[in-house]
C-alpha positions in Angstrom: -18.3 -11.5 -18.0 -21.0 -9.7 -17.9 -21.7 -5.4 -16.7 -25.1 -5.4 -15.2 -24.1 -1.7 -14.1 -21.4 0.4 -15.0 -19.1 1.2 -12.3 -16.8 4.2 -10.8 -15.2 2.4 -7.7 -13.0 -0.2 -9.4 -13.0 -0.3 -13.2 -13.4 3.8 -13.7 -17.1 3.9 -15.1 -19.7 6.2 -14.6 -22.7 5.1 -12.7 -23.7 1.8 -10.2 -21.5 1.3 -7.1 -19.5 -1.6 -8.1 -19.6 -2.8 -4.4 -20.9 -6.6 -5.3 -19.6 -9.2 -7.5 -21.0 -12.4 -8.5 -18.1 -14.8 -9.2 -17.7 -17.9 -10.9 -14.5 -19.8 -10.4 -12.7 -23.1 -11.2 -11.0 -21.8 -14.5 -7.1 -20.6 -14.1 -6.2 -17.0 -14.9 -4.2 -16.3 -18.0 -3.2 -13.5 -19.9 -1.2 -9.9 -19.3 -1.6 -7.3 -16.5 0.0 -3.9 -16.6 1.0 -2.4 -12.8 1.9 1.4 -12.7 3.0 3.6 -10.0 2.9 1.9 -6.4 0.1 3.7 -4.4 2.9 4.0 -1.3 4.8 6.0 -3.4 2.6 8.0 -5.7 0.5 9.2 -3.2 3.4 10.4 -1.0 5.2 12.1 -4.2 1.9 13.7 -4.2 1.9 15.5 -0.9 6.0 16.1 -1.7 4.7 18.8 -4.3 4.0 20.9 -1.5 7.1 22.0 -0.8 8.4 23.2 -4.2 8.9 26.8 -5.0 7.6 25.5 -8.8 5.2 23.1 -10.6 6.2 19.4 -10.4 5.1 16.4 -13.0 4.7 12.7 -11.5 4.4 9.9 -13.9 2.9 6.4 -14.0 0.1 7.6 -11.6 -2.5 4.5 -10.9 -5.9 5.3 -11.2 -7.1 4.5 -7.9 -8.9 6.0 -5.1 -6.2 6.7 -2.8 -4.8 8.9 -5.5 -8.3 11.0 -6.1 -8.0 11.5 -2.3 -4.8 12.8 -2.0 -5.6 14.7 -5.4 -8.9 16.4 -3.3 -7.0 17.1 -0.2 -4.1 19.2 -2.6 -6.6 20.7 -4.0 -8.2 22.3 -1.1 -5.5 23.3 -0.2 -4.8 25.6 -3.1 -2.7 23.3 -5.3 -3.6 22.8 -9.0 -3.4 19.4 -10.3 -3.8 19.0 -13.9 -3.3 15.8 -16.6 0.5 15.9 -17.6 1.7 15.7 -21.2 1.3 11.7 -21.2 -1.1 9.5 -20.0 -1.3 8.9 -16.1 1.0 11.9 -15.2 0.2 15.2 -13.5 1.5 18.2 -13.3 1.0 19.7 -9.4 1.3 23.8 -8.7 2.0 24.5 -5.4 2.5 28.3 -6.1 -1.3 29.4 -4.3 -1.4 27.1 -1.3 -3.8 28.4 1.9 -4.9 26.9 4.8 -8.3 24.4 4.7 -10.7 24.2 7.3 -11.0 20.7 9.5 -14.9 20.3 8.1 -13.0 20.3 4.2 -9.7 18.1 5.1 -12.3 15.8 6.9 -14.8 15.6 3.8 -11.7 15.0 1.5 -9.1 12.3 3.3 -12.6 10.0 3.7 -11.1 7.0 5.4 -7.5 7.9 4.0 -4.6 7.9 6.6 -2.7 10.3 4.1 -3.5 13.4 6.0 -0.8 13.0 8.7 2.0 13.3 5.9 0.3 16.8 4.9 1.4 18.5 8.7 5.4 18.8 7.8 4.7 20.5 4.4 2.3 22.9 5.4 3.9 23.9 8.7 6.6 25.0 6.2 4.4 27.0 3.7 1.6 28.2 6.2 3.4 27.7 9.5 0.2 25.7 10.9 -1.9 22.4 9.7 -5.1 21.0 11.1 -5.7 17.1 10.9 -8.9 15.0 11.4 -9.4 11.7 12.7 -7.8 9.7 10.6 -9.1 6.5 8.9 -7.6 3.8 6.4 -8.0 -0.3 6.6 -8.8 -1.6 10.0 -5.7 -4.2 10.1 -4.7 -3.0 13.8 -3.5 -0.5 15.6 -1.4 2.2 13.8 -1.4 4.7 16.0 0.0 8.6 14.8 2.2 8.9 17.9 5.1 7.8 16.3 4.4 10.9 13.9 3.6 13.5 16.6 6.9 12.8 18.3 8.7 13.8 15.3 6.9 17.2 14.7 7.4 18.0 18.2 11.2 17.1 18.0 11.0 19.4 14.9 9.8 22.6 17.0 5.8 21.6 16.4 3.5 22.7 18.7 0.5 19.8 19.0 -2.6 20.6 19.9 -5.3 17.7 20.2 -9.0 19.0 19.9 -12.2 16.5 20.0 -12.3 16.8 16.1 -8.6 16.3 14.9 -5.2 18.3 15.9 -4.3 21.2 15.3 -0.2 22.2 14.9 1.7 25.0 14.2 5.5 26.1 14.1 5.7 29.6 15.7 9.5 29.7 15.6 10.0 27.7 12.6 11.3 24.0 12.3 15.0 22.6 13.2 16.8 19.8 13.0 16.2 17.0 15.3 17.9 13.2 16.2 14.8 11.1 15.7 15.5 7.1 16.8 12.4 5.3 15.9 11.3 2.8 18.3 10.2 0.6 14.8 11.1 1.6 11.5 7.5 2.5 10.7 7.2 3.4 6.9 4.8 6.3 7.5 6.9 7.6 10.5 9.6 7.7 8.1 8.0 9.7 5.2 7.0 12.2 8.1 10.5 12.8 9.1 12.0 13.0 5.2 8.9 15.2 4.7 9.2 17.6 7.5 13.4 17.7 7.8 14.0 18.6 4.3 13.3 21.9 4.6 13.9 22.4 8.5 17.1 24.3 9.5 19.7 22.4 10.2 20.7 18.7 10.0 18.2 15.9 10.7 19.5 12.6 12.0 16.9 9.5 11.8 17.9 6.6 13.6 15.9 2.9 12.8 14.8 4.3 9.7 12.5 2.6 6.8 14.3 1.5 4.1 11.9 0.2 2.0 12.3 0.7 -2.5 9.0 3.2 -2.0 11.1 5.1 0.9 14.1 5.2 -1.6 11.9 6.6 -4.1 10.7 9.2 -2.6 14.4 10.3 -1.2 15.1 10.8 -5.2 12.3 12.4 -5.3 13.1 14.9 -3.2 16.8 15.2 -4.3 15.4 16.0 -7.3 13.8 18.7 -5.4 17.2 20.1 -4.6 17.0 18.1 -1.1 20.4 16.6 0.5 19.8 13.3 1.8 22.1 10.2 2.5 21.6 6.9 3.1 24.0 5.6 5.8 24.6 2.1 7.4 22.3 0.3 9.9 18.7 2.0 8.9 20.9 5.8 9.4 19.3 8.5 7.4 20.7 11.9 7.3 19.1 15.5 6.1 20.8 18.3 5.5 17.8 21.0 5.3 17.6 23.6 2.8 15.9 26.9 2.4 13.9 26.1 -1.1 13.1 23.2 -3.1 12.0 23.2 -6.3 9.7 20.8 -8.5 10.4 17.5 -9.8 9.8 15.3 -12.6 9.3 11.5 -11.7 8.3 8.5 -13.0 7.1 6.5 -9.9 8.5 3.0 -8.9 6.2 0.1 -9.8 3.7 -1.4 -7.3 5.2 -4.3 -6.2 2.1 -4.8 -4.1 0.0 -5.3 -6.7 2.7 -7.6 -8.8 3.0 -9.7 -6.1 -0.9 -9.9 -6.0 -1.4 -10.9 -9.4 1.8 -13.5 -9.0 -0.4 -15.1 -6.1 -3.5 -15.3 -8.0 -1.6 -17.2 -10.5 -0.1 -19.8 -7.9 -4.0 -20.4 -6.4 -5.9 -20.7 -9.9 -3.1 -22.8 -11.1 -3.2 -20.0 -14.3 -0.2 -17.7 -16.0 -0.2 -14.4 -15.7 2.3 -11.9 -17.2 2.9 -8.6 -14.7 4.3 -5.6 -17.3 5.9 -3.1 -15.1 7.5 -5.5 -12.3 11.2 -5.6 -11.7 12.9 -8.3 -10.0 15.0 -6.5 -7.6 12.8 -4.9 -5.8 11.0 -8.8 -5.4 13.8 -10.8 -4.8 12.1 -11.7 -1.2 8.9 -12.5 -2.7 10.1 -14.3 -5.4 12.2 -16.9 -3.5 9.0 -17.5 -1.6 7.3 -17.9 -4.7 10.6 -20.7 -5.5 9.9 -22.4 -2.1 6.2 -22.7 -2.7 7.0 -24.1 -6.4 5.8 -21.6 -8.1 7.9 -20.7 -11.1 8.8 -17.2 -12.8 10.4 -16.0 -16.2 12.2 -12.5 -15.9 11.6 -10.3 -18.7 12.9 -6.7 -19.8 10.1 -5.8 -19.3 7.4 -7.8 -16.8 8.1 -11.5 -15.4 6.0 -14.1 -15.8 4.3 -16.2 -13.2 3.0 -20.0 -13.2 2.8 -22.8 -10.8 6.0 -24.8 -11.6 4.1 -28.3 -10.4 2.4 -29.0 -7.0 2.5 -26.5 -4.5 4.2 -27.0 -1.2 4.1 -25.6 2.3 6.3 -23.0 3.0 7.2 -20.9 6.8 6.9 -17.3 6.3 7.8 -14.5 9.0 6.3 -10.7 7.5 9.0 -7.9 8.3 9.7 -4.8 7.4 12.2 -4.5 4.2 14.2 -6.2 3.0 11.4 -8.6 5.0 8.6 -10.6 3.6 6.3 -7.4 3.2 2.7 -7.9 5.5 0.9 -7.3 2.3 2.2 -9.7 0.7 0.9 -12.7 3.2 -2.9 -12.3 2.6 -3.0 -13.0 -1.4 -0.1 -15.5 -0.8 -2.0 -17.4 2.0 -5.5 -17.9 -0.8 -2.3 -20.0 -3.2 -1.1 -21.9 0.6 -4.7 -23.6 0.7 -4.1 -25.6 -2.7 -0.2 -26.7 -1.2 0.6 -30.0 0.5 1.2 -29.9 3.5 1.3 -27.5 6.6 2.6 -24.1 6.1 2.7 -21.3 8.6 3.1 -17.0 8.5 4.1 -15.6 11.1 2.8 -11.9 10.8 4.8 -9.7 13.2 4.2 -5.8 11.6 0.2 -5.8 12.3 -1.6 -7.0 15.4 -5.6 -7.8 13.1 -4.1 -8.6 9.2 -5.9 -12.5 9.7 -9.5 -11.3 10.0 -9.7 -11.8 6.1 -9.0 -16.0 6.8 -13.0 -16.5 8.5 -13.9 -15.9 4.4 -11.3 -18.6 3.8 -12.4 -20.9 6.0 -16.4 -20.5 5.3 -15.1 -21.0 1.8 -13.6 -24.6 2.8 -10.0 -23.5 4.0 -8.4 -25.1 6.8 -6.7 -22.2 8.6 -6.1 -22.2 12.6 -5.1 -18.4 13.6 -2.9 -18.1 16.7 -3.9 -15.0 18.2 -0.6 -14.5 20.3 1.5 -16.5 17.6 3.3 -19.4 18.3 6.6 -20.0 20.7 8.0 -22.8 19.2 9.9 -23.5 16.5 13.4 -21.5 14.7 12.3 -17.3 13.8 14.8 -15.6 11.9 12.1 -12.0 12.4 12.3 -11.4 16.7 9.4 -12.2 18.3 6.8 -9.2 18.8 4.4 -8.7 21.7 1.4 -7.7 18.5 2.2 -10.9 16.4 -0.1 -13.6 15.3 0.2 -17.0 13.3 -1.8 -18.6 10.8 -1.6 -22.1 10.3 -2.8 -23.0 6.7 -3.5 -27.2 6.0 -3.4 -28.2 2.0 -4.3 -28.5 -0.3 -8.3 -27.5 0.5 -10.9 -27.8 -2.7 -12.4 -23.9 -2.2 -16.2 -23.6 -2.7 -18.4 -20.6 -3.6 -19.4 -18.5 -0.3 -21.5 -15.3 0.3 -18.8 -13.2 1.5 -17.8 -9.4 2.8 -14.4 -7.9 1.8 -12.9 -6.5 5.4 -9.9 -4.3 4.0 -7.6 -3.8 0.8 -5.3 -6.6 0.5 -7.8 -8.4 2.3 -10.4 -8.2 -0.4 -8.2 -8.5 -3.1 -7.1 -12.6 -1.9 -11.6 -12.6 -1.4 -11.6 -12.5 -5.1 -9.0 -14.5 -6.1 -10.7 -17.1 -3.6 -13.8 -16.7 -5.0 -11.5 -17.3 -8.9 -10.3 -20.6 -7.2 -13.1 -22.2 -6.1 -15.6 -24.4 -7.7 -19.2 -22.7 -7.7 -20.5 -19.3 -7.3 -19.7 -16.6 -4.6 -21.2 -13.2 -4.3 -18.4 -10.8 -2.9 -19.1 -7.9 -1.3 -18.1 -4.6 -0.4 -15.3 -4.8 -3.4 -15.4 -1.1 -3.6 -12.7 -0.6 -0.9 -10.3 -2.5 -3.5 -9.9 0.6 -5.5 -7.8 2.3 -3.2 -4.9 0.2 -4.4 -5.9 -1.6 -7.4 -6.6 0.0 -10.9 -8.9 -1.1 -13.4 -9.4 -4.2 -11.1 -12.7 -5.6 -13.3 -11.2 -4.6 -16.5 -7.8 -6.6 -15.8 -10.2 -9.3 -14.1 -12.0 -10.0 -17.3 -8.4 -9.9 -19.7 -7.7 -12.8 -17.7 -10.6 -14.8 -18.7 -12.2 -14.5 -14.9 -16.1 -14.9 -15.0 -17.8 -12.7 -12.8 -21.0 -10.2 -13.1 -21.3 -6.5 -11.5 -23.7 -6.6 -9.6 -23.8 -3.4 -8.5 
């Protein structure tokens, strides 16, 4: 490998734009990767902070962009964030928080989604919160509705301007019985956010129940919060007057295990993932079983490998204990070099395919289904969004001059560009830092050969 420029957006140098890598692939990837924090937890833990009464210290914090937003947007609004007493912790004071004016929040979240979570918090501390436009990867429709219902069941007033919303609590917040019409992750967090401290009990109905979800429920117990898990997606908050801080080490990033697990399936390579746990896997890992991959479990990591020829394998995305949707994009780069036909059905996002044009330009042989397909035994009910991709293997992969679209998108454009034979130029790697840390850096440990281009 070779730095023509050092870089800030994915390996943490100074200087360059690391938006462009020249890739040579063909060899398999072998070695060890280390996964911290997961960025859906870390992030949210963040925001948490807001309603403690004292300092608290998250651990295991990726560094990744997502986090220096959310960092940014904390910070303008008062709170001080400062390295903790180990590496990749901080400690977050929440004790001067103020208001922030829509041109600073807007400057701050960038493309970042994380905003919306910020409104339950603050309408607690300040009793009003102002959010822009929001951004994030353009992998369909996620509208905030589901998250404006909420507030407003909460006692929010909503007020939508031509630059963002504006909300505020004039008598306080209550309790509410939310039924989600889908257990939307985010939606969920908003609730758990914004009931905590609310008076009264909150019931939420069709809840998330993903491990990140969990984790940030003993996050805020730790907080002093009373929350149970009940039966059938049932959530139940007992609000309290204060919270306090917390101390937390943050659940691993099964997204980015599962990520490095796929890269090893599609260069035919070994790659250790320190950090990941099997239970919170178990899906993905019998997929990775069905597709003949193979896997060692270790104390402290587990161990991923092709365990022979690939083969085709049906997948259905869900929410969890599902297949997770960001799971099927670096999975479907491994599904070109299996025998045979394999589908995925994605049902939780209505665009998540766009990233399969690369594929195909690269030599793939992927048919997308834009309404998904009838036919055929579903275990995950059908959804009016959904779309199939039909993937035909095994495909020899050749270098392409290709544009990374989204996240996990442009993470399975670079493990592509690692499979195939030749040289591809990929660009536009930059947005990859959201949820991958010390992407080039890890790259390189595992033999890949690629130059920054800038």
């Amino acid at each position: 490998m070779t730095l023509l420029n050092d870089i800030v957006s994915a390996d943490g140098r100074k200087g360059g734009s690391g938006e462009t890598l020249a890739i040579r692939g063909g060899r398999p990837l072998r070695g060890r990767v280390e996964v911290k924090g997961a960025k859906n937890l870390v992030t949210k833990a963040m925001v948490a902070a807001l309603l403690g009464e004292s300092p608290s210290v998250l651990r295991d914090v990726p560094d990744i962009s997502d986090v220096a937003v959310v960092r940014s947007l904390l910070e303008v609004h008062g709170v001080h964030v400062t390295a903790g007493d180990e590496p990749g912790s901080f400690v977050l004071d929440p004790a001067d928080v103020e208001s922030a004016h829509f041109e600073e929040i807007d400057a701050h979240a960038g493309a970042s989604r994380i905003p919306i979570l910020f409104c339950g918090p603050l309408l607690h501390r300040l009793g009003q919160a102002f959010i822009p436009d929001l951004g994030g990867c353009r992998i369909g429709d996620r509208p905030i509705d589901f998250h404006l219902d909420a507030l407003r069941k909460f006692g929010a007033v909503v007020e939508k301007l031509p630059s963002g919303i504006r909300l505020s609590a004039p008598n306080g917040l209550h309790g509410a019985n939310i039924h989600l019409p889908y257990p939307s992750v985010g939606a969920t967090e908003q609730v758990l956010l914004t009931a905590v401290r609310a008076a009264g009990v909150t019931e939420l109905r069709n809840a998330a129940i993903e491990p990140e979800i969990m984790d940030l429920i003993a996050v805020l117990q730790k907080m002093g919060a009373i929350i149970s898990y009940e039966p059938n997606r049932v959530i139940l908050i007992e609000g309290v007057e204060q919270l306090r801080g917390y101390d937390h080490r943050a659940i691993f990033d099964r997204n980015e295990a599962a990520s490095w697990a796929c890269a090893a399936l599609a260069t035919d390579g070994e790659i250790f993932v320190g950090g990941a746990k099997q239970q919170e896997m178990l899906t993905f890992l019998n997929v990775v079983r069905k597709v003949g991959g193979d896997f060692d479990i270790h104390e402290d990591g587990i161990l991923f490998r092709r365990g022979g020829e690939l083969k085709p394998v049906v997948v259905e995305t869900d929410v969890h204990p599902g297949f997770m949707t960001d799971w099927q994009q670096p999975l479907i780069v491994a599904l070109t070099q299996a025998t045979g036909e394999s589908i995925v059905h994605e049902t939780v996002y209505e665009n998540r395919f766009g990233f399969t044009q690369a594929l195909v330009q690269m030599g793939a042989d992927i048919v997308v289904h834009p309404h998904g397909l009838q036919e055929g035994p579903r275990r995950v009910p059908r959804r009016n969004l959904e779309q199939a991709a039909v993937i035909n293997g095994p495909t020899p992969l050749h270098g392409a001059d290709i544009t990374v679209p989204d996240l996990r998108g442009g993470y399975s454009h670079v493990i592509a560009a690692l499979t195939a034979t030749g040289e591809s130029v990929v660009r536009n790697v930059g947005i990859i830092s959201r949820g991958y840390e010390k992407l080039f850096d890890k790259l390189a440990a595992l033999g890949a050969d690629f130059d920054v281009l800038g």
